[in-house]
C-alpha positions as CSV (number, residue, x, y, z in Angstrom):
1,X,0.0,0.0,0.0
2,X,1.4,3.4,-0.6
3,X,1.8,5.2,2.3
4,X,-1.2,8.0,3.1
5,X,-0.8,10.7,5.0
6,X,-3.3,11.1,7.9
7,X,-5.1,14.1,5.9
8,X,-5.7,11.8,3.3
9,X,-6.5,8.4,5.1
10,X,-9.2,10.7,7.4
11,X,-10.4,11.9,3.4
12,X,-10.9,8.1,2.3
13,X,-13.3,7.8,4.9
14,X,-15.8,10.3,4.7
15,X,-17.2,11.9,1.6
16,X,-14.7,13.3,-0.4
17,X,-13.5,14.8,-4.1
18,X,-10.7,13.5,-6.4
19,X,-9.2,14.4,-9.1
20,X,-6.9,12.5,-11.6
21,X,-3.9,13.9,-14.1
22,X,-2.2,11.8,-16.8
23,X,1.5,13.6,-17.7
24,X,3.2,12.3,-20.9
25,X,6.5,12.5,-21.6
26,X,7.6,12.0,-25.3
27,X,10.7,12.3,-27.5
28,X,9.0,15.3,-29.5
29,X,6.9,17.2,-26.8
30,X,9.1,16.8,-24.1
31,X,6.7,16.5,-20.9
32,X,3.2,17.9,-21.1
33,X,-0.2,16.8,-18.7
34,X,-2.7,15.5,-20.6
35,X,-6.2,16.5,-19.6
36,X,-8.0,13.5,-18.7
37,X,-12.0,12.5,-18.2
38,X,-12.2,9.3,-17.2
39,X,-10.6,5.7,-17.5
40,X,-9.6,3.3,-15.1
41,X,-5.8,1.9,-13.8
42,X,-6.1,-2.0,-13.6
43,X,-3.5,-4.0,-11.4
44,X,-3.4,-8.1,-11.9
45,X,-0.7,-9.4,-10.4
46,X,-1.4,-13.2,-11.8
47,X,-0.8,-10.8,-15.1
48,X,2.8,-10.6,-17.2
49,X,1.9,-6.6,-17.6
50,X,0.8,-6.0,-13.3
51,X,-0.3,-3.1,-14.0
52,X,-2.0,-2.0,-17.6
53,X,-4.5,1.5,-17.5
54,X,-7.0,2.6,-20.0
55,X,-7.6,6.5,-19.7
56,X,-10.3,8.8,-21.8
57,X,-8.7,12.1,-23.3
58,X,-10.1,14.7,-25.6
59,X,-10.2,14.0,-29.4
60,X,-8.2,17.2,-29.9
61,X,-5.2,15.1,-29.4
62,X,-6.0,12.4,-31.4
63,X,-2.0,11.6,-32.9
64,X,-1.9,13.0,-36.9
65,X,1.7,11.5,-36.9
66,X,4.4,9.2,-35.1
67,X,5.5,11.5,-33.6
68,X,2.4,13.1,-31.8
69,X,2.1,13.1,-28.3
70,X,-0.3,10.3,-28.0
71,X,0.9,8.4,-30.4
72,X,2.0,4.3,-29.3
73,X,5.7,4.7,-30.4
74,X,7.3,5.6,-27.9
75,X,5.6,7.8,-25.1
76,X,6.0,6.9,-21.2
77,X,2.5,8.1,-18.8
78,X,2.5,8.6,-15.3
79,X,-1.3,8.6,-13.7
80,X,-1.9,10.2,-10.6
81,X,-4.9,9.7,-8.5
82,X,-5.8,12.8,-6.3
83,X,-7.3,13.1,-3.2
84,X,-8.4,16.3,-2.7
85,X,-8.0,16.9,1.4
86,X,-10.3,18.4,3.8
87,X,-9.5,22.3,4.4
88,X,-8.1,22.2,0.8
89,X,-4.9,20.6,-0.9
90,X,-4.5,17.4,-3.1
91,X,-2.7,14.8,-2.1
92,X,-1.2,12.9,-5.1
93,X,-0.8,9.0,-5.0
94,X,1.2,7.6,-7.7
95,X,-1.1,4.5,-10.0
96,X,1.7,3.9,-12.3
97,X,4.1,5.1,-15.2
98,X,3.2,2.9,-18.4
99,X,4.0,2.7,-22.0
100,X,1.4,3.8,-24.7
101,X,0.1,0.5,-26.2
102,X,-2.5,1.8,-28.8
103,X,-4.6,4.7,-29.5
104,X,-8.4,4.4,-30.8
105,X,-11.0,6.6,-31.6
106,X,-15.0,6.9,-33.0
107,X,-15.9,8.8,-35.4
108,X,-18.1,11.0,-36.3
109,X,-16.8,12.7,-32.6
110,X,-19.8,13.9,-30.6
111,X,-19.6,16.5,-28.3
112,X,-19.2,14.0,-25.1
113,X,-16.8,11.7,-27.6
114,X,-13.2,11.1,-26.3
115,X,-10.2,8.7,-27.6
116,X,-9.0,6.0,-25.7
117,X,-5.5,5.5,-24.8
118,X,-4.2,2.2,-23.0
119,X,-0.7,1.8,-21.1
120,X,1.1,-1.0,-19.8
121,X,3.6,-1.1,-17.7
122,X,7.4,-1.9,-18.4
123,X,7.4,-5.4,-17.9
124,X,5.5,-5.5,-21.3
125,X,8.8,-3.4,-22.8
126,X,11.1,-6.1,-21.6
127,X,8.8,-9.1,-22.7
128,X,8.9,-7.9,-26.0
129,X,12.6,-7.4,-26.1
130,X,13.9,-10.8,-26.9
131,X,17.2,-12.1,-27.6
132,X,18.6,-12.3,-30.6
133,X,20.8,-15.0,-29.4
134,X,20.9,-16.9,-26.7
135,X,22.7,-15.7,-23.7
136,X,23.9,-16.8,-20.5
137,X,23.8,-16.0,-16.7
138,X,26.7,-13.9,-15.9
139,X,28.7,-16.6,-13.6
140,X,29.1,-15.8,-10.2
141,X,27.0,-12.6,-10.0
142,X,23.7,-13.1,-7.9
143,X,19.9,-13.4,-8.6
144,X,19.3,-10.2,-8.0
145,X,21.8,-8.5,-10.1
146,X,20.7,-10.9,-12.9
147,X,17.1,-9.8,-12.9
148,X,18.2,-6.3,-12.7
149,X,20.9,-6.4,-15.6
150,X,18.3,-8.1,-17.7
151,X,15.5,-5.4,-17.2
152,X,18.2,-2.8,-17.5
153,X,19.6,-3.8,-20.6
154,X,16.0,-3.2,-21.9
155,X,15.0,0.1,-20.2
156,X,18.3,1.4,-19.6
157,X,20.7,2.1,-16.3
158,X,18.2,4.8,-14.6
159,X,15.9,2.1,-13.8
160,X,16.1,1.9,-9.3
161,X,16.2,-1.7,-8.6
162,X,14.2,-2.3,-4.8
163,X,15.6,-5.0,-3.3
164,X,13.4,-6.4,-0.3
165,X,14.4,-9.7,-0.3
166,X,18.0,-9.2,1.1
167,X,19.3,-12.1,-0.9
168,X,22.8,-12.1,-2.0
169,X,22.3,-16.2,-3.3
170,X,24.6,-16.8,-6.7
171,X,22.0,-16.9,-9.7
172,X,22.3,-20.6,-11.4
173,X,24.4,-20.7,-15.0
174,X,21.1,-20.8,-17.6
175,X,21.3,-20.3,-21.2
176,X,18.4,-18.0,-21.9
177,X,17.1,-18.7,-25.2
178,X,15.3,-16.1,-26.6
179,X,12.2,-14.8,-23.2
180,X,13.9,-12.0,-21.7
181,X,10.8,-11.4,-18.6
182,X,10.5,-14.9,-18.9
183,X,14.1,-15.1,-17.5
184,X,13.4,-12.3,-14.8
185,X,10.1,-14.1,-13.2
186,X,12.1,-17.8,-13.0
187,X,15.4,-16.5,-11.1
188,X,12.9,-14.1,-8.9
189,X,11.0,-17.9,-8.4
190,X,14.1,-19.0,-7.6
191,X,14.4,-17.3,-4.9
192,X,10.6,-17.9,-3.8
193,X,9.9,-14.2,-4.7
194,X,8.4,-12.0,-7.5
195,X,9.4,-9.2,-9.8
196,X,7.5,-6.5,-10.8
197,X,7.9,-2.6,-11.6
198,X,6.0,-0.6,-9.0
199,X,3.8,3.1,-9.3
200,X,6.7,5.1,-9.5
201,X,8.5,2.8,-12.3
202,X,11.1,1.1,-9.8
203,X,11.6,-2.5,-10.4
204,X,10.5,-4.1,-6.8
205,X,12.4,-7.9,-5.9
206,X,10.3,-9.2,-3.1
207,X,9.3,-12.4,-1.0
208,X,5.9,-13.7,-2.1
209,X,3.0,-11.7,0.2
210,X,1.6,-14.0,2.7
211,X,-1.4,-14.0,5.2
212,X,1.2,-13.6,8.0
213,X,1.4,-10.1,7.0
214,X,-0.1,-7.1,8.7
215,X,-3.4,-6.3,7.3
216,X,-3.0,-2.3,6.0
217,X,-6.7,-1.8,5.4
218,X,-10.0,-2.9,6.5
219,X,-13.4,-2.8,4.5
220,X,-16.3,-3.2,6.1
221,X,-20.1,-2.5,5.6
222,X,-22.5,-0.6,8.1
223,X,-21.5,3.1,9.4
224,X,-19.2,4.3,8.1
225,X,-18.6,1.4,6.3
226,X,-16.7,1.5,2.9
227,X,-18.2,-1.6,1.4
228,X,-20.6,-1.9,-1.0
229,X,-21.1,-5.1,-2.2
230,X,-19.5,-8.3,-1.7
231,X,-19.5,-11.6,-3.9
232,X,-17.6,-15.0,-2.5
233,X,-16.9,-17.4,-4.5
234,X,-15.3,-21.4,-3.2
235,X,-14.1,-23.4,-5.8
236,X,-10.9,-26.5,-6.5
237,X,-10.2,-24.6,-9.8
238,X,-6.6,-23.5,-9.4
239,X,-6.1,-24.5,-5.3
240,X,-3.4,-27.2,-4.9
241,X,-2.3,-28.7,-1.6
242,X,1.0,-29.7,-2.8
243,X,3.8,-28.0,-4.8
244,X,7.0,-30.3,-6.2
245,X,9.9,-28.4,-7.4
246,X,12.4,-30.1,-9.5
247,X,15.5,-29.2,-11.2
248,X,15.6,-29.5,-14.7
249,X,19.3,-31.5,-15.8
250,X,19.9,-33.2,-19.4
251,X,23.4,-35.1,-18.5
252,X,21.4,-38.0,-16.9
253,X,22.3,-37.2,-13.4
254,X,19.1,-37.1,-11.0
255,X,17.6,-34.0,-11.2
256,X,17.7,-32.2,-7.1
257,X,13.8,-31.7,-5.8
258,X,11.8,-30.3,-2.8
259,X,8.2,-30.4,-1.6
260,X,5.9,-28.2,0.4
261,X,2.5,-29.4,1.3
262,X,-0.4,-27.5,3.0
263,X,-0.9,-28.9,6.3
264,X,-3.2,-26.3,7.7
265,X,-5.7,-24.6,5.2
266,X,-9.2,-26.0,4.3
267,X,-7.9,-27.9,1.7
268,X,-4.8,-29.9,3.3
269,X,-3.4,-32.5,1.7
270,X,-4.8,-35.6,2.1
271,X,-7.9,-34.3,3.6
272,X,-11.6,-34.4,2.8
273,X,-10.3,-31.9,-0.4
274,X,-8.0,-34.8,-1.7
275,X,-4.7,-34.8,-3.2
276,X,-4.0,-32.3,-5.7
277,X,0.1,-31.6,-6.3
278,X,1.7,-28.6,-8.7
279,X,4.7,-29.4,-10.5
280,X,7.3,-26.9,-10.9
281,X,10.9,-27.5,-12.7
282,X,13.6,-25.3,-13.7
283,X,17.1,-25.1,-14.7
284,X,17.9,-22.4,-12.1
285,X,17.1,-25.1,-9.2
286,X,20.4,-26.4,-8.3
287,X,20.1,-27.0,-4.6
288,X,17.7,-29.0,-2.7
289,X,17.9,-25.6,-0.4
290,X,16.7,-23.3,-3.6
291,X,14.0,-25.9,-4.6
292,X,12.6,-26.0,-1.0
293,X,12.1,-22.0,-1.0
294,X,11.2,-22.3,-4.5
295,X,7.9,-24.8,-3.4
296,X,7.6,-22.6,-0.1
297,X,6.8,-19.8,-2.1
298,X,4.7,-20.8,-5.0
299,X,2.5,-23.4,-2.5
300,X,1.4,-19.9,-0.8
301,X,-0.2,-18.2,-4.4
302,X,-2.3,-21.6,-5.0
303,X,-3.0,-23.2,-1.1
304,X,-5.5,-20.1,-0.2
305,X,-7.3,-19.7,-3.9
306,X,-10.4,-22.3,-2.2
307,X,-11.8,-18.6,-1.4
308,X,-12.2,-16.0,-3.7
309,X,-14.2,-12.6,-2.4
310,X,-15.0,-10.0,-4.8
311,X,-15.6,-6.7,-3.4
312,X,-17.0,-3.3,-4.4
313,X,-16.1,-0.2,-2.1
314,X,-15.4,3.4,-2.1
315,X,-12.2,4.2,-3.7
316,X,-8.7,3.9,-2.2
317,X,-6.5,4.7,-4.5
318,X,-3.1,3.4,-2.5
319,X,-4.2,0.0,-1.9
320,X,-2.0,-2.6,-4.4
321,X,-2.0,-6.6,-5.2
322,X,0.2,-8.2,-2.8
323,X,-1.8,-6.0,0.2
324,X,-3.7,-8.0,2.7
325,X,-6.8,-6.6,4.3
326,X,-9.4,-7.4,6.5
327,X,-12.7,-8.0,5.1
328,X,-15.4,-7.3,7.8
329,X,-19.1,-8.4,6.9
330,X,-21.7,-9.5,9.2
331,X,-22.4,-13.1,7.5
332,X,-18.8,-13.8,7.1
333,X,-17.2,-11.9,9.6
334,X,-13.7,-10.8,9.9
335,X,-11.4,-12.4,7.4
336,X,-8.3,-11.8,6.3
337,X,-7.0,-11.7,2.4
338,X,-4.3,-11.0,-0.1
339,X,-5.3,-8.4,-3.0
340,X,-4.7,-10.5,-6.6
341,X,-6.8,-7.9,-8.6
342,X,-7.9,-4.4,-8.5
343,X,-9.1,-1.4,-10.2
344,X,-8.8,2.2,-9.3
345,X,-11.5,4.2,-11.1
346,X,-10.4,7.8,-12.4
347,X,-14.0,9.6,-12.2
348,X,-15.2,10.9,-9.1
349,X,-18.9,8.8,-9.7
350,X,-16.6,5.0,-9.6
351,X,-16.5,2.4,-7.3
352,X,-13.2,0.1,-7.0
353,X,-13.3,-3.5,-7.5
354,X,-10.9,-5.5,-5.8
355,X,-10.5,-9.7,-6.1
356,X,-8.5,-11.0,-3.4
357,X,-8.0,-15.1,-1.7
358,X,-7.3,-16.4,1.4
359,X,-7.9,-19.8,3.2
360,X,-9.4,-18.6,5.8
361,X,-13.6,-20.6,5.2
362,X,-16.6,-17.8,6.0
363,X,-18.3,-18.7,8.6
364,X,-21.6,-21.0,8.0
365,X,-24.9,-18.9,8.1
């Protein structure tokens, strides 16, 4: 969650105004803010592209050439979400800095018509940046410096690499054939993280979010309440109880391997919910040590997936996949989930929708 002042966090909870601002930055205009009416920012992270945005601008800037502002060849956005504070002031909170992706329009334009411009983020960039060649891991230098070299040789050295896994573990020597991201997500797996560039552009390294963390927000319905509407959905589509993490090797040796289980959730292994393992195997699993983290980490994005809550609530534009929050409703009660989808509205009249999981069952009724 990006951090709110207490101005703002007092704002979110009361009747309030925003406002939202979309400044481009391009090779021929230099940078210029964009009037914008509307759109939405969507952030997925079971997505390639975590954060993609869709935002409606006047038609006077429909692109006449390559080179125009709005034009998909080459122009960075940042979007901005404003909370406009009580006793006046905004307070700015930072959705994300994306590529253009395409530019479409209706015509005839009416007086209410707009154009549509979509973004994605910089993970796109680097997925479609793929070798030429194949190319190896650098030997010795870690899995951190790795995923970083790879994104930078893409975006360039100004790119701020956050670290918050604190690993200094030596990144396996991999030929990478030809999937640069691809590259970047298995040696972040490897270390039973995930990569991902953040609002502000920086390229965030991280442990997998768990529901051990500290819930940093709390929905609820009633007075006061910030919830709208909730929908819950159970079902064995995508929950396993087991992961297996293998090695990958092609000189007939025995490949090195490591299993976590789910002991505790609903859906244990070998309960009433069966026996239902994940395979995972790479070349960058060396170690029984970096195959056990490996299944540690990807056993907690499927062992809590049994329940799925859908929620609609007044905006908070700081909230960000990977948060957990507390989801207080009278039927269920108070549970406690991880945020795997969201969308932040850009017009004052929207409601966010947010998709999150956890393990924890709602209580019977």
């Amino acid at each position: 969650m990006w951090p709110l002042s207490t101005r703002a966090q007092v704002a979110l909870a009361q009747s309030h105004s925003m406002r939202a601002r979309a400044v481009v930055t391009s090779a021929a205009y230099g940078v210029l803010e964009v009037p914008i009416s509307g759109g939405s920012v969507e952030i997925d992270a079971t997505s390639k592209a975590r954060r993609s945005a869709t935002l409606q601008a006047d038609p006077r800037w429909w692109p006449r050439s390559p080179k125009d502002l709005l034009s998909p060849y080459g122009s960075v956005c940042q979007v901005d979400y404003g909370i406009v504070l009580p006793g006046g002031g905004t307070e700015w909170v930072p959705l994300m800095i994306g590529y253009l992706d395409e530019t479409s329009r209706e015509r005839p334009v009416t007086s209410s018509g707009h154009i549509a411009v979509k973004l994605v983020d910089a993970a796109v960039h680097v997925a479609e940046d793929r070798l030429d060649v194949p190319a190896q891991t650098i030997t010795n230098a870690t899995t951190v410096s790795e995923i970083a070299r790879l994104v930078r040789e893409t975006l360039g050295g100004w790119v701020e690499l956050r670290d918050l896994t604190g690993s200094s573990a030596i990144a396996a020597v991999i030929v990478i054939e030809r999937e640069r991201w691809d590259a970047v997500e298995k040696l972040a797996d490897s270390l039973g993280g995930e990569a991902f560039f953040d609002p502000v552009g920086r390229l965030v390294v991280r442990p997998q979010p768990t529901l051990n963390q500290n819930p940093v927000w709390t929905v609820r319905t009633g007075n006061g309440g910030n919830l709208l509407s909730v929908k819950d959905k159970l079902s064995r589509e995508q929950v396993y109880n087991r992961v297996v993490a293998s090695g990958q090797r092609t000189d007939g040796v025995p490949a090195v391997y490591a299993t976590a289980t789910d002991t505790t959730s609903p859906a244990y292994y070998g309960g009433p919910f069966g026996k239902k393992p994940r395979f995972y195997t790479s070349e960058l699993l060396t170690t029984v040590a970096q195959c056990q983290t490996t299944a540690d980490s990807l056993l907690q994005r499927v062992r809590g997936i049994a329940t799925q809550v859908e929620v609609e609530l007044l905006v908070n534009p700081a909230l960000d996949a990977g948060d957990v929050i507390t989801v207080a409703d009278p039927e269920a009660g108070e549970t406690r989930h991880i945020i795997d989808k969201l969308s932040i509205p850009l017009a004052p009249d929207a409601t966010q929708s947010i998709t999150t999981r956890s393990d924890e069952m709602p209580a019977e009724t």
